[in-house]
Each structure stands twice: as structure tokens, then as C-alpha cells.
N, C-alpha and C positions, 0 to 999 in steps of 0.2 A: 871448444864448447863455449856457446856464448851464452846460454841461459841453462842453468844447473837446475834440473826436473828432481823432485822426491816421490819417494812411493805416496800415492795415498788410495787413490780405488783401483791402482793397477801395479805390476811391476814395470818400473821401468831400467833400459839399461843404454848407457851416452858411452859411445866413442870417440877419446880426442885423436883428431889427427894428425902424425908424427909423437905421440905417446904412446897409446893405444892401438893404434892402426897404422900401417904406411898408406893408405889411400881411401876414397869413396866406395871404390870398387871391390877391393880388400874388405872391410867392412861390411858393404853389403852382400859378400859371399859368406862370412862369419855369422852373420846376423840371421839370415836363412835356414841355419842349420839350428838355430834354435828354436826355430818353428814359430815368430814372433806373428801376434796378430796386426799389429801396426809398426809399420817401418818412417823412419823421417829421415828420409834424407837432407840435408845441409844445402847444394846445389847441386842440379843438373850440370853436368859441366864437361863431360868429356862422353863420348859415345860407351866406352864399357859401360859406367856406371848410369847412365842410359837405357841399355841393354839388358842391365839385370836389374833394374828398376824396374821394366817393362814385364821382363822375365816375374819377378814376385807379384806384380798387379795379375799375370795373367793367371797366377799361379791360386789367387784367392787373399793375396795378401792385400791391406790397405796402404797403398804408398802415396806419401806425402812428401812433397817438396817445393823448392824456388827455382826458379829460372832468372836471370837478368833480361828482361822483355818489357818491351813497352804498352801490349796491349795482349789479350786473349789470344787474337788470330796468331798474330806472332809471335807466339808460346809455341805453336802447336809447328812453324816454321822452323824455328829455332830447334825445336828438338828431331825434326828432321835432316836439317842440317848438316849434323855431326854424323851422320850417314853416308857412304859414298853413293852415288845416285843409283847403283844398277840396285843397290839394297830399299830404297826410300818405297818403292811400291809396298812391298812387303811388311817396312815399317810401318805405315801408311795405317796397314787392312788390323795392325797389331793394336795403334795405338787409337784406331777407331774403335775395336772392340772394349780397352780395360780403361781409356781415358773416362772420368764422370764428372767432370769440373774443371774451369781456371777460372781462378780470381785474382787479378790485376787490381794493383792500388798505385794512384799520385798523389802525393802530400803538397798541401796546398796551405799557406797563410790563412788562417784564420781573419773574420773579417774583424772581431773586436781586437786585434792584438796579442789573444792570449797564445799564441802556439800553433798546430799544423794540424788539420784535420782530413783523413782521408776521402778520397773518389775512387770508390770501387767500379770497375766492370765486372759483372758476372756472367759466365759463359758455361750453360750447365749442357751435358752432352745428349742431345736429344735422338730420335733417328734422323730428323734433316741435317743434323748438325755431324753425326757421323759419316753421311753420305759426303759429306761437304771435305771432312778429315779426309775420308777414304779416296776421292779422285780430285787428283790434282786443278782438274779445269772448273772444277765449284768452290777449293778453297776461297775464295773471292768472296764469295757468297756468308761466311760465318759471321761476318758484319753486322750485314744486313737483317740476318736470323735473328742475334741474340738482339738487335734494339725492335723487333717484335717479338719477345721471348716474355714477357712480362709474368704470362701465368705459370710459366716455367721458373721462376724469382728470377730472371735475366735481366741487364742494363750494360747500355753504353757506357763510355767513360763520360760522353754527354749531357747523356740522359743522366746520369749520376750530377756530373758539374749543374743540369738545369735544378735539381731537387736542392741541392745545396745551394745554388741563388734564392728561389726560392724561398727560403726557409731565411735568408741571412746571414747562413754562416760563416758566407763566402762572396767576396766581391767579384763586380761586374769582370773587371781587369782579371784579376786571379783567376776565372771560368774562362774565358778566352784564352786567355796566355795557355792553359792546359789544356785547351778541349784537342779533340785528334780533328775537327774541324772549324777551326778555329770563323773563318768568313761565313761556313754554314749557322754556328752557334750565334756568333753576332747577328747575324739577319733575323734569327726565331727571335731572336732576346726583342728585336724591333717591332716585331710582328707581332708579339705577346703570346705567342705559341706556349704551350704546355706540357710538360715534361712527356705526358701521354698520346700526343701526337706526335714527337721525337720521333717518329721509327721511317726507316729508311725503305724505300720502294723495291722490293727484288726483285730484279731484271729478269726477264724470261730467258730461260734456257733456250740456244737455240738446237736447232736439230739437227 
């Protein structure tokens, strides 16, 4: 357990692992049985626990957790992954339905010195963004969605690194060095582009 939660407008109940519990999986079968309204898993990390994560999202339960990823889209790869492929369609149609969110962060030098400031993406689950989950020849495409997702509160890791130059929080170098386009970001920075034309052209579907 790395951060110790107390009661205050809820009950809450932490599992250490290897004291408490032998696994994620183990746990989160226990934890189900108490008919908990929010679940936090620790990490995504092996397919059971996965699997019954999925299982309690679909269930009406709210699940929360981490993935090691470096971006939205490849969150939602990632947890595909640990599937053997003849399963991944079926995951696919699962985790388009209970998925409602990933939010990706890179910590970045502050520009005065004082410490690390985050660059969020946010990737809220929309119906484009579900279709995109659910067949594999549009995953491609969730990029593209959430850096026009604005009114949906969506952004790139980008479009976040552009708001943070902006603002000064964050140096030129520091936005580059982190952006997921790094020669695209340098060219806007030259061009004086604005975080709000950041959004990226989606290709047409072909037929």
C-alpha cells in the first residue's frame, strides 16, 4: 500500500499485497463480494486481473486504475495485449462498452526551477471514440478524435505541452523533448500556431 486512505465521507478498505492478499486478482475477487461501489486497483498488469476489472466495470462497479503506457491510445493496446488474439475482438466490444476515460500524464521540469509539473492527455470515451476501441482498423484514429475532442474536455499530450509553453511553465526544450511529435510541435512553435488549432486532420475512411 503506498498511500494509507482514512474513513471520512466514505468507508474505505486497502489490500496489501503479500499480507493481505496473495495477488491483484485474489483481491479483486474478494473485494466484489463486498459489493464495493468503487474499486482501485493498483496496476493493470496481468490479464485475470484484467478480466475481472472489466468484469466489475461491467457489472456497474466504478474501476479505477494505472497502466504503464505512454499515451491514451496505447492504454487501451496495452490492455488488449495481455489477451490471446482469438479473445481480443470480444475484449475489444467489452471494453468499448464500460471504458469512460484515460488520462495519461508526463512530468516535465518546471521552467523556473522549482520541481515537475504535469502534461496531461485526456481521452474521454465518446461514441466515435468507442467505434475506434471496438474495430481494430480505426484504432488509428483515437489520436486524431481526442486532439478535436475539446468540448468533450479532451487534449493531446501536445496540445497540453502547447498550453504549458504558453503559460511559461514550461520550456521550449522541455515541450519538444516530450511531445509525442516532437518535429510537428517544433514547426507550430515556429509558425505561432495556437494550442486550438493543434488538432490533427482525420483521414477518411476508406470503403
Amino acid at each position: 500500500i503506498e498511500f494509507l486512505f482514512t474513513n471520512q465521507k466514505s468507508s474505505i478498505a486497502q489490500r496489501e499485497i503479500g499480507i493481505d492478499t496473495e495477488s491483484f486478482s485474489v483481491a479483486l475477487r474478494a473485494a466484489l463480494r463486498q459489493d464495493p461501489d468503487v474499486l482501485m486497483v493498483g496496476e493493470m498488469r496481468d490479464m485475470e486481473t484484467i478480466d475481472i476489472a472489466l468484469k466489475a466495470a461491467e457489472t456497474g462497479h466504478l474501476v479505477l486504475s494505472t497502466a504503464h503506457t505512454t499515451d491514451a491510445a496505447k492504454t487501451i493496446q496495452r490492455v488488449l495485449s495481455v489477451f490471446p488474439s482469438a479473445e481480443q475482438n470480444m475484449v475489444r466490444i467489452r471494453l468499448s462498452e464500460c471504458l469512460r476515460a484515460v488520462v495519461s500524464q508526463r512530468l516535465l521540469p518546471r521552467a523556473d526551477g522549482t520541481g515537475q509539473i504535469p502534461a496531461v492527455e485526456t481521452m474521454v470515451v465518446t461514441r466515435v471514440i468507442q467505434d475506434c476501441i471496438r474495430h481494430s482498423d480505426r484504432t488509428y484514429e483515437i489520436n486524431e478524435y481526442i486532439s478535436k475532442g475539446r468540448n468533450y474536455g479532451m487534449q493531446t499530450f501536445d496540445q497540453a505541452l502547447l498550453r504549458l509553453l504558453r503559460r511559461g511553465l514550461i520550456t521550449r526544450e522541455a515541450a519538444i523533448s516530450a511531445a509525442s511529435s516532437p518535429g510537428d510541435l517544433d514547426l507550430q512553435l515556429r509558425m505561432g500556431i495556437d494550442e486550438d488549432e493543434l488538432a490533427i486532420e482525420v483521414a477518411p475512411q476508406s470503403s
